[in-house]
C-alpha positions as CSV (number, residue, x, y, z in Angstrom):
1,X,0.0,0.0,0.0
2,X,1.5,3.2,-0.6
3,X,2.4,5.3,2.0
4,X,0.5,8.9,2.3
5,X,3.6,10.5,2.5
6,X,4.7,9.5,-0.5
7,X,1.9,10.8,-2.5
8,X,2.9,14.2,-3.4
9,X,5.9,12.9,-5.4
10,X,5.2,14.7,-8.6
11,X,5.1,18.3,-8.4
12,X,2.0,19.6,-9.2
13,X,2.9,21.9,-12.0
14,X,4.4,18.9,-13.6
15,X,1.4,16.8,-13.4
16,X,-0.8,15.7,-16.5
17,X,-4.3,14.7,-15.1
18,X,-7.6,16.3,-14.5
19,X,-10.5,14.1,-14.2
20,X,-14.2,15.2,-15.0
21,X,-16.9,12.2,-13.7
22,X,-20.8,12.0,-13.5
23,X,-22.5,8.8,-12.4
24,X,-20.5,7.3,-10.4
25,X,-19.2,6.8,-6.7
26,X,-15.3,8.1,-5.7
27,X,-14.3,6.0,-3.0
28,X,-11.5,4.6,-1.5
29,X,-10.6,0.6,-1.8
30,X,-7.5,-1.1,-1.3
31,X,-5.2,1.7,-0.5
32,X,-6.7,3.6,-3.9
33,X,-9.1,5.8,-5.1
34,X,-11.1,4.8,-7.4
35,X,-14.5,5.5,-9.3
36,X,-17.5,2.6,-9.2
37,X,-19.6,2.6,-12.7
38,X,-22.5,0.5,-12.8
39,X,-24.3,-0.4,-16.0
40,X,-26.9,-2.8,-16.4
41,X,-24.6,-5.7,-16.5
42,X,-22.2,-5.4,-13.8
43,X,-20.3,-2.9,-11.6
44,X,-16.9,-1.7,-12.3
45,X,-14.1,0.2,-10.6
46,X,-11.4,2.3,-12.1
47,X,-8.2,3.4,-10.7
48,X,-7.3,7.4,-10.2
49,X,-3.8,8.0,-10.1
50,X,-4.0,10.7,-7.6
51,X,-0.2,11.4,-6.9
52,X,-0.5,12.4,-10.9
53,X,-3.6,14.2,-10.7
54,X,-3.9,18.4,-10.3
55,X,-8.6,18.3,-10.3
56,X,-11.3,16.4,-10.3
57,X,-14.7,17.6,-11.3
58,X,-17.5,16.0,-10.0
59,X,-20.7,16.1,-12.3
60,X,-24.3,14.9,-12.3
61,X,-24.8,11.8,-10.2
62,X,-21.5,11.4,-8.5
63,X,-21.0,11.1,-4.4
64,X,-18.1,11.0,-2.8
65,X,-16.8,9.1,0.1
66,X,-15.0,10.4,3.4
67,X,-12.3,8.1,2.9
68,X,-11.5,8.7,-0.3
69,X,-11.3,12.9,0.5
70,X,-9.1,11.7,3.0
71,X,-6.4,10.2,0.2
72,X,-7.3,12.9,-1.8
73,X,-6.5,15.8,0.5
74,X,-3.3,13.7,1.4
75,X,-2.0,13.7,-2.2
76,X,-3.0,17.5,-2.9
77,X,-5.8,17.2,-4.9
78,X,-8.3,19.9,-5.4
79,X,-11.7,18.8,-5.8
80,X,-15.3,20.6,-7.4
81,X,-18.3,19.8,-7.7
82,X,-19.9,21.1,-10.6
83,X,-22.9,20.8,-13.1
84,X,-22.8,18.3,-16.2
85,X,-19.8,18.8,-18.5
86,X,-17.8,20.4,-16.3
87,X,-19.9,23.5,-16.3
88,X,-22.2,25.1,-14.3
89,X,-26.0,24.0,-15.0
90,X,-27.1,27.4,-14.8
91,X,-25.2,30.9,-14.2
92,X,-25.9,31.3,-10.7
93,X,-24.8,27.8,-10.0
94,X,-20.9,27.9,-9.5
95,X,-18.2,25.3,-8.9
96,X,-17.3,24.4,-5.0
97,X,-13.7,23.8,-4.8
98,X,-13.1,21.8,-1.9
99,X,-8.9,22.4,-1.4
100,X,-7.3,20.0,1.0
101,X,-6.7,21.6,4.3
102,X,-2.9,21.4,4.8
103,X,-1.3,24.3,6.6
104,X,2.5,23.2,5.5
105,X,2.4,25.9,2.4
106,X,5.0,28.3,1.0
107,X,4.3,31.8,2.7
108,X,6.9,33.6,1.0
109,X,4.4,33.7,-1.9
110,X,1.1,35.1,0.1
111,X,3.7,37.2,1.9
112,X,4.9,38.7,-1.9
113,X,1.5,39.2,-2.9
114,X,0.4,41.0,-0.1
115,X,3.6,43.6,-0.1
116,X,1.7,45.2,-3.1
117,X,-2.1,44.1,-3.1
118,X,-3.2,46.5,-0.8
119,X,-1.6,49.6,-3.1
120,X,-4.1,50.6,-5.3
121,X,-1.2,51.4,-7.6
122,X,1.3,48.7,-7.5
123,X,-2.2,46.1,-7.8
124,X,-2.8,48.3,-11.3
125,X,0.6,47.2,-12.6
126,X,0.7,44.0,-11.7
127,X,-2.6,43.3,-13.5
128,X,-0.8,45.4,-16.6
129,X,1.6,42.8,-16.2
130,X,-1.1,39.9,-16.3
131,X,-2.4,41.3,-19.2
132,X,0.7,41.6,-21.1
133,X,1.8,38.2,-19.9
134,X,-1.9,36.9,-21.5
135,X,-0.8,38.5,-25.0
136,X,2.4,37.1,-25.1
137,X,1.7,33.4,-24.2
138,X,-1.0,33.8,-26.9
139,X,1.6,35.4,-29.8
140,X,4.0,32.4,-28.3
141,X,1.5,29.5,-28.9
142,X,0.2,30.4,-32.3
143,X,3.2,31.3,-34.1
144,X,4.7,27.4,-33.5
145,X,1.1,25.3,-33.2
146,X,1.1,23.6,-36.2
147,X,-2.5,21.9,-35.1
148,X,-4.1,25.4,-34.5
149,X,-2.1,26.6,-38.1
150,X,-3.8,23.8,-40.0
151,X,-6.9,25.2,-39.1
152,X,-6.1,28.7,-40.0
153,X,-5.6,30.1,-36.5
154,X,-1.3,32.2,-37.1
155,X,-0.4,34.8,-34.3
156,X,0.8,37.2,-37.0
157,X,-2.2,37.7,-39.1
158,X,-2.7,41.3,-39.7
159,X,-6.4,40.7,-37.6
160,X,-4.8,39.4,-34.9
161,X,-1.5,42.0,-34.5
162,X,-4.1,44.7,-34.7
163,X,-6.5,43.4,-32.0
164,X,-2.9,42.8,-29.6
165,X,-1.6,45.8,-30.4
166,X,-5.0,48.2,-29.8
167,X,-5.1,46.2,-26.8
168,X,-1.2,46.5,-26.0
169,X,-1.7,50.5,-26.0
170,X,-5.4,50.6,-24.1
171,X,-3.7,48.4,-21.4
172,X,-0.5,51.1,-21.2
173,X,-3.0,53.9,-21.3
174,X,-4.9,52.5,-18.6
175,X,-5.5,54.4,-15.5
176,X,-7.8,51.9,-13.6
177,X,-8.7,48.4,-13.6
178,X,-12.3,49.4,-14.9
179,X,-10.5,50.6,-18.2
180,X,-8.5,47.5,-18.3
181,X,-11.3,45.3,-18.2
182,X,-12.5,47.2,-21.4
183,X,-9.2,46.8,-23.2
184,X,-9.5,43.0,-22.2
185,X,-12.9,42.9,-23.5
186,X,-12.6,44.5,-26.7
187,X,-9.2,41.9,-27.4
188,X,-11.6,38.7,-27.1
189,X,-14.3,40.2,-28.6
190,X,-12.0,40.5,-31.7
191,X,-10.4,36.9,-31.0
192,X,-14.2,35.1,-31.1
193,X,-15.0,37.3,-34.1
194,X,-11.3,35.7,-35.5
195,X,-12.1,32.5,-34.5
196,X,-16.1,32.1,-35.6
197,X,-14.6,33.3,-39.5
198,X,-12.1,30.7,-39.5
199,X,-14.6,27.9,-39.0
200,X,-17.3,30.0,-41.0
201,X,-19.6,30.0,-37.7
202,X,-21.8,33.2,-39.2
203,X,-22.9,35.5,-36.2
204,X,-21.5,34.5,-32.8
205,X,-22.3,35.6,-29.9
206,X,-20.8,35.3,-26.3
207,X,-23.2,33.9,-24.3
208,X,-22.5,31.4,-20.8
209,X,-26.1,30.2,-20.8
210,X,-25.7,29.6,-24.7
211,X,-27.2,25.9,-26.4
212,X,-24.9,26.1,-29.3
213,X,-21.7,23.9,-29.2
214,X,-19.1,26.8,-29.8
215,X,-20.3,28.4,-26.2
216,X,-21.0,25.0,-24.6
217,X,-17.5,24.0,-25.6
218,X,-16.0,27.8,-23.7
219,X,-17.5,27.1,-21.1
220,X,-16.4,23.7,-20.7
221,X,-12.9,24.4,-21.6
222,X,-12.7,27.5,-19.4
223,X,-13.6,25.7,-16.2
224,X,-10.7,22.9,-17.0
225,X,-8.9,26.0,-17.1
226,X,-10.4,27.4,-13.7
227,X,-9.4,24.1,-11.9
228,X,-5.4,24.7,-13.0
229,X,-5.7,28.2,-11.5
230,X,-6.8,27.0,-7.7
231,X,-4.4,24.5,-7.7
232,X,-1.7,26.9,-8.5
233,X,-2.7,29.0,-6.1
234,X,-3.4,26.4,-3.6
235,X,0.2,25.1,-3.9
236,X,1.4,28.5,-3.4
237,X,-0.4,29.5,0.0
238,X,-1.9,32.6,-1.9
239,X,-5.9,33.2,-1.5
240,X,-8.6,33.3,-4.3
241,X,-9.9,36.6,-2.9
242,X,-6.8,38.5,-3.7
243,X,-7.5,39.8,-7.2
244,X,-6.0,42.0,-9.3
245,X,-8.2,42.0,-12.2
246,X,-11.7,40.8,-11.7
247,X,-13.0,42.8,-8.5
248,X,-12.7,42.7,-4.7
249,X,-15.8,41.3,-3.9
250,X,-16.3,37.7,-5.5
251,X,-14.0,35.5,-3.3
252,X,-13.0,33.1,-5.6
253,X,-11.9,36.5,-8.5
254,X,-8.1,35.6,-8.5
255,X,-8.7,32.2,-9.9
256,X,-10.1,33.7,-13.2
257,X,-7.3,36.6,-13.1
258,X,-5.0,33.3,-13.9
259,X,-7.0,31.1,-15.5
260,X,-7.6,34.0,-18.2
261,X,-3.6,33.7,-19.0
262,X,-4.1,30.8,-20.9
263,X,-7.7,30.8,-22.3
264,X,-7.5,33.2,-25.0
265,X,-4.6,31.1,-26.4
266,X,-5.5,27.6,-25.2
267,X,-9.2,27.1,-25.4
268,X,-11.0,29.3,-27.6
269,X,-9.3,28.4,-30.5
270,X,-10.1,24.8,-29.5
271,X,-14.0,25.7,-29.0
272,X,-14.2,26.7,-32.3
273,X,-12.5,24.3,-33.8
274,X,-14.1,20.9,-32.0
275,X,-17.7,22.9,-32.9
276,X,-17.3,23.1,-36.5
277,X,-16.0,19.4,-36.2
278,X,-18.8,18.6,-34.6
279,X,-17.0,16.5,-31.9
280,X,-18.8,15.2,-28.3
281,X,-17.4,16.7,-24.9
282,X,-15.2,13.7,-24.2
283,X,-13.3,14.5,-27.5
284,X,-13.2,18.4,-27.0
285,X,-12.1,17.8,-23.0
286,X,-9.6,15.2,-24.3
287,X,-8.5,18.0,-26.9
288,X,-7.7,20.9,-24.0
289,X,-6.1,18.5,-21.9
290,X,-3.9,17.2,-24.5
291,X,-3.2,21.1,-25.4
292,X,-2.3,22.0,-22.1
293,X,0.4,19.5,-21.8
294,X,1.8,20.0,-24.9
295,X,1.8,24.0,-23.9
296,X,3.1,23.8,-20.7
297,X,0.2,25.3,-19.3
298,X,0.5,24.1,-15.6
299,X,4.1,25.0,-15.3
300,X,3.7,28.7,-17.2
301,X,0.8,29.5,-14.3
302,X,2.9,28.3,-11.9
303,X,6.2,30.7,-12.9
304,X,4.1,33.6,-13.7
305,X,2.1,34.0,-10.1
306,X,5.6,32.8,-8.5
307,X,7.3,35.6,-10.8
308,X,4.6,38.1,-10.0
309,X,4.9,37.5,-6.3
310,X,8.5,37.5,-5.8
311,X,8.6,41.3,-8.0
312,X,5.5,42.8,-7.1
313,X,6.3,44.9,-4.2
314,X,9.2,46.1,-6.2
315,X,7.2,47.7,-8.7
């Protein structure tokens, strides 16, 4: 049986799993965790490696075990409940992250945050930096993605330099976070328009609560990306509340100030292009996993909040 201790092995910005499950049971047997299916011919159990899992998303029909939360917790595991898909069911139904409760975190990270979170003016440059950060990984990944180049998707098409650089200037010219959010609005507006040509989806439109496949397929991928943020930020001792982008008031606001530094680049190209593919949310959900290994995207959250927090207060 393997021994609690040694179940945090495998860093967590270097591990490759996130599970989504609906109807089934996670419970602990034999020193494992594992999920029980039943179908109408017999009951079967399958293994989670959780020493190389980051989330796991609980959907429609699942319940959980106290033992099982136990190994969980042990192994650093973040867990959340959510509705089918990986989504939310409706908009006022969000995921519950349920982080294990270990108090043995880095504090030098919390500690580097805080030094500028409270100045209204250091807080503006960091999310400048979060911004800028965004645009670059983006420019990074679609200049050398030969996948996302088949299917027309090139960082230096004259559509896309023009939306990053209008962007690039708004978010220099910015005097406040409300005029920042603009700037960042205005940038994906642009990218979905980008995006819905390349496929030839004729008149998109952003919407959470959406039936299409295009929006079903954002949300989806965004919330894989939401589960990468809060373990980052779980590793690194550093609360959800703290927010430099996305308002002081929603508790959980930091965790979409990181996810949002790899889902212009990562998902919605991917939402797009599974839509027009017409592909089922296994194959899209296997798609954004399979991108965010190949990307790096664990480990690039991981430097940039441990980056931002070691030079914030010097800003």
């Amino acid at each position: 049986m393997e021994q609690l201790t040694d179940l945090k092995a495998i860093l967590h910005s270097k591990r490759a799993n996130i599970f989504y499950l609906e109807k089934c049971r996670v419970m602990q047997k034999d020193g494992r965790v594992v999920f029980l299916t039943t179908d109408s011919i017999k009951k079967q159990y399958w293994n989670i490696p959780i020493a190389n899992t980051t989330v796991i998303l609980l959907g429609n029909g699942t319940s959980l075990t106290q033992a099982a939360v136990r190994m969980l917790a042990s192994a650093g595991v973040l867990v959340g409940f959510c509705g089918g898909g990986g989504t939310p069911l409706l908009a006022g139904t969000a995921v519950e992250w349920m982080t294990p409760q270990s108090e043995y975190r880095p504090t030098e990270y919390v500690q580097g945050w805080l030094s500028f979170w409270f100045d209204e003016e250091k807080r503006l440059l960091v999310a400048r930096d979060f911004q800028e950060i965004r645009m670059e990984f983006l420019e990074t990944v679609w200049m050398k993605d030969r996948e996302l180049q088949k299917e027309g998707f090139y960082g230096d098409d004259m559509e896309i330099e023009s939306a990053l650089t209008t962007c690039r200037q708004r978010t220099a010219d910015a005097s406040c976070v409300e005029k920042l959010l603009l700037a960042e609005a205005a940038l994906t507006k642009a990218l979905y328009k980008y995006a819905a040509n390349r496929v030839k989806i004729k008149e998109f439109v952003r919407d959470h609560n959406g039936a299409d496949t295009a929006n079903a397929f954002l949300n989806h991928g965004n919330y894989l990306a939401y589960g990468l943020a809060a373990t980052v930020l779980w590793v690194l001792g550093i609360p959800h509340g703290f927010a430099v982008m996305h308002g002081k008031t929603r508790r959980g606001a930091l965790v979409f100030d990181v996810a949002d530094l790899i889902k212009d680049a990562l998902v919605l190209p991917l939402a797009f292009i599974c839509a027009r593919q017409e592909m089922d949310e296994q194959g899209f959900r296997q798609q954004c996993l399979e991108n965010f290994t190949r990307h790096k995207a664990l480990n690039f959250m991981f430097e940039t909040v441990k980056e931002i927090s070691a030079k914030g207060g010097r800003q």
